[in-house]
C-alpha positions as CSV (number, residue, x, y, z in Angstrom):
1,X,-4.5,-31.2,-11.0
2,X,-5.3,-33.7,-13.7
3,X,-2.4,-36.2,-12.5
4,X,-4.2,-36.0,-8.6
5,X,-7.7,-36.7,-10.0
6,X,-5.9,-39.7,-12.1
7,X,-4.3,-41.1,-9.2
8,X,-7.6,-40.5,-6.7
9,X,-9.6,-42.2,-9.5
10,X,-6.7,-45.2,-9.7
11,X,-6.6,-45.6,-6.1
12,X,-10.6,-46.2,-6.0
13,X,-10.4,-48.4,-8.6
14,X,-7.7,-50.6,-6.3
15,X,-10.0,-51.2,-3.5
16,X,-12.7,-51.9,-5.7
17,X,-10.1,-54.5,-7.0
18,X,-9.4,-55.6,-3.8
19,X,-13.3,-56.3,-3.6
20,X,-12.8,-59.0,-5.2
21,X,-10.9,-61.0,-3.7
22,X,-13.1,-63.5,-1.6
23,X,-14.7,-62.3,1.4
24,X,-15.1,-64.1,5.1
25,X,-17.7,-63.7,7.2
26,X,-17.6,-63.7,10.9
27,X,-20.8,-63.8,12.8
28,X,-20.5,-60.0,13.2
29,X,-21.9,-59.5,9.9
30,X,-19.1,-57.4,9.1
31,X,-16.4,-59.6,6.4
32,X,-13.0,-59.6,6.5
33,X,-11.7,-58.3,3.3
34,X,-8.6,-57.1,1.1
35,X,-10.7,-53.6,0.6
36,X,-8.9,-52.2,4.1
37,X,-5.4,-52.8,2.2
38,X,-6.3,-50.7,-0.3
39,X,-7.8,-47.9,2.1
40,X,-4.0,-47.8,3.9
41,X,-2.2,-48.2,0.6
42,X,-4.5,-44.9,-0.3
43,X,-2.9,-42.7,2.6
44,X,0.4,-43.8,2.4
45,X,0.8,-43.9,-0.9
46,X,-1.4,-40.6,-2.1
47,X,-1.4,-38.7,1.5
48,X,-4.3,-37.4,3.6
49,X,-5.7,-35.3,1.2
50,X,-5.6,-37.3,-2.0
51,X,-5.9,-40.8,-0.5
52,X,-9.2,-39.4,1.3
53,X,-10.7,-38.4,-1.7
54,X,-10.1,-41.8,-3.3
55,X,-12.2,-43.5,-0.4
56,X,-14.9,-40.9,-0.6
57,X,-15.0,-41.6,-4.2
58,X,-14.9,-44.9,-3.9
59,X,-18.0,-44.9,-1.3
60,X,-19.8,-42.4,-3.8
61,X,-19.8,-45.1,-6.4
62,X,-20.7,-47.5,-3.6
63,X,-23.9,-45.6,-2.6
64,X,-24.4,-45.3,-6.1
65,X,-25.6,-48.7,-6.2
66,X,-22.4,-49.9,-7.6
67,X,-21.7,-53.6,-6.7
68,X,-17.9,-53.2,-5.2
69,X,-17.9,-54.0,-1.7
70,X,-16.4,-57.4,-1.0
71,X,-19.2,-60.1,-2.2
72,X,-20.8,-58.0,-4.5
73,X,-22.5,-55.6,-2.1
74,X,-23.4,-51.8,-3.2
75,X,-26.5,-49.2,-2.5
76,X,-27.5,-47.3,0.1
77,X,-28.5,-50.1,2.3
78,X,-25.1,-51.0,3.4
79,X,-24.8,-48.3,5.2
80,X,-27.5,-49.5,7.4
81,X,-25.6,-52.8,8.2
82,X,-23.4,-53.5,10.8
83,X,-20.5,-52.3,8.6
84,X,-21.8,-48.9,8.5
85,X,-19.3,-47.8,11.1
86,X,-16.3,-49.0,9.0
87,X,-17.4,-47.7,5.9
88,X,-17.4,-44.5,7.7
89,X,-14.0,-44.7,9.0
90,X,-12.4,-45.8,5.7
91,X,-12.0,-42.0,4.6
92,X,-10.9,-40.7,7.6
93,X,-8.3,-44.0,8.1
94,X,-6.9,-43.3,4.9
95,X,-6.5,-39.8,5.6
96,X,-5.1,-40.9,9.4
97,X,-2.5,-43.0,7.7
98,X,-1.2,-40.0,5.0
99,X,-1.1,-37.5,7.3
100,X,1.5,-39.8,9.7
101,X,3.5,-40.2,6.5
102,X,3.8,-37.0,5.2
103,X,4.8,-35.3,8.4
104,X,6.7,-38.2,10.4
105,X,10.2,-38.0,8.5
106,X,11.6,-41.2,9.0
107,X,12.0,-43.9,6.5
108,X,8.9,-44.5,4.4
109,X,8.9,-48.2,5.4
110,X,8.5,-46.9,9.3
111,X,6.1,-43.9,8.7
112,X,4.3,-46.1,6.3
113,X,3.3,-49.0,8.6
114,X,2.9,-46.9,11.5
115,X,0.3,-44.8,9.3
116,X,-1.4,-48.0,8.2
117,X,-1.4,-49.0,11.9
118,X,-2.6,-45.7,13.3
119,X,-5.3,-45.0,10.7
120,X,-6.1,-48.8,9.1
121,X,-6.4,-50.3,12.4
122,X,-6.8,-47.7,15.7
123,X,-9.1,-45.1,13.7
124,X,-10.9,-47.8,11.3
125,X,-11.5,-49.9,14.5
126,X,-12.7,-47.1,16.7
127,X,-15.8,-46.2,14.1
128,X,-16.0,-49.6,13.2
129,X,-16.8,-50.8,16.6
130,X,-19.4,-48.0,17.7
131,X,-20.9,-48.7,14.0
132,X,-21.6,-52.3,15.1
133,X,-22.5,-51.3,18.8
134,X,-25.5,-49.2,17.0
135,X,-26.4,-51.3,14.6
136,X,-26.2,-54.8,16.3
137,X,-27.5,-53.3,19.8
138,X,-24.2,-54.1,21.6
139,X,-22.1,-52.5,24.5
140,X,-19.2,-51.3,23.1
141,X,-17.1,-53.7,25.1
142,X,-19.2,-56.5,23.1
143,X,-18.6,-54.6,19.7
144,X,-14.9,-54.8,20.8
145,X,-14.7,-58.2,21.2
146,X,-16.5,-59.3,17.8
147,X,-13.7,-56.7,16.4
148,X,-10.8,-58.7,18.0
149,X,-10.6,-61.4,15.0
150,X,-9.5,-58.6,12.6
151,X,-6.4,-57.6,14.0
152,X,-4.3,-60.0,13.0
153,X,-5.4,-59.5,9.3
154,X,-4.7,-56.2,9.9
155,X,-1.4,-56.0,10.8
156,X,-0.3,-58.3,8.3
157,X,-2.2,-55.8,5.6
158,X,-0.6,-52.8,7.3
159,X,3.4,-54.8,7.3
160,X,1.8,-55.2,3.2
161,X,1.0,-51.7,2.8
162,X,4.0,-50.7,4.4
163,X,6.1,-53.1,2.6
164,X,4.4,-51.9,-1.1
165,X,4.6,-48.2,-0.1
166,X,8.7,-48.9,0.4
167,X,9.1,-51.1,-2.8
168,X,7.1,-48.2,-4.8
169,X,9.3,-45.0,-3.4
170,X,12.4,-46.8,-4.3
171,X,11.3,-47.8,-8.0
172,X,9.5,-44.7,-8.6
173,X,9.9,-42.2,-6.0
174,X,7.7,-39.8,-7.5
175,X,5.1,-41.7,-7.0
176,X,4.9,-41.5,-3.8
177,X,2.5,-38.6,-3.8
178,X,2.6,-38.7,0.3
179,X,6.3,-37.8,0.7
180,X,6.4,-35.0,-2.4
């Protein structure tokens, strides 16, 4: 019990680390970040479960008025923005991407990128673009196409996450809370 609330509290101290790395910001509104590494690393690393509750801790402390979205950004009115729809999906990615690594039992390189794929791109993706079609008035074919940019980015965080997941059940394979 107290190791799973010391690793849920770790993991949303990571993506609020990965916060700071500098954001870029497309015309969308929404920024391309290093936060959606951290959401993968929290499923494949921790599992559905655990790696869930680190986002939704993470986005309590968020909505809190902490600053620890990428640029600084915190408080209940980013979740009127056209992020809204990401910041939604971030638990249920991270959960997405655990639950294809706990059950899929091949290697944890494999299962771990095609978690971060599954849930850090095709779930995050799917809330993220019917967040921006309500928020900036879109179709969702439009919301689509201002999403396109990030897929690139995100398959090179998922290889990362995948690649991170692998290097940490090798060192310390207890660690890897998602395959115990």
């Amino acid at each position: 019990m107290e190791r799973n609330i010391t690793h849920i509290a770790l993991f949303a101290a990571l993506i609020a680390v990965l916060g700071l790395v500098p954001k870029i910001d497309l015309i969308s509104g929404v920024p391309i970040t290093a936060q959606s590494l951290g959401i993968m690393l929290c499923g494949t690393v921790l599992g559905a479960r655990r790696g869930a509750l680190a986002v939704l801790l993470f986005l309590g402390l968020v909505a809190a008025g902490l600053p620890l979205l990428s640029g600084g950004r915190g408080g209940l009115g980013v979740f009127a923005g056209p992020s809204v729809g990401y910041l939604v999906g971030f638990p249920i990615a991270a959960f997405v991407a655990g639950l294809v690594v706990e059950r899929w039992k091949v290697s944890i390189g494999i299962a771990s990128f095609a978690g971060a794929v599954l849930g850090g791109i095709v779930v995050m993706h799917i809330f993220g673009i019917i967040g921006m079609s309500i928020m900036l008035g879109k179709s969702l074919t439009e919301a689509a196409m201002l999403a396109v940019p990030f897929i690139a980015g995100d398959l090179l965080k998922s290889g990362l996450a995948a690649g991170i997941t692998r290097g940490l059940a090798r060192a310390r394979p207890a660690s890897v809370l998602s395959r115990n």
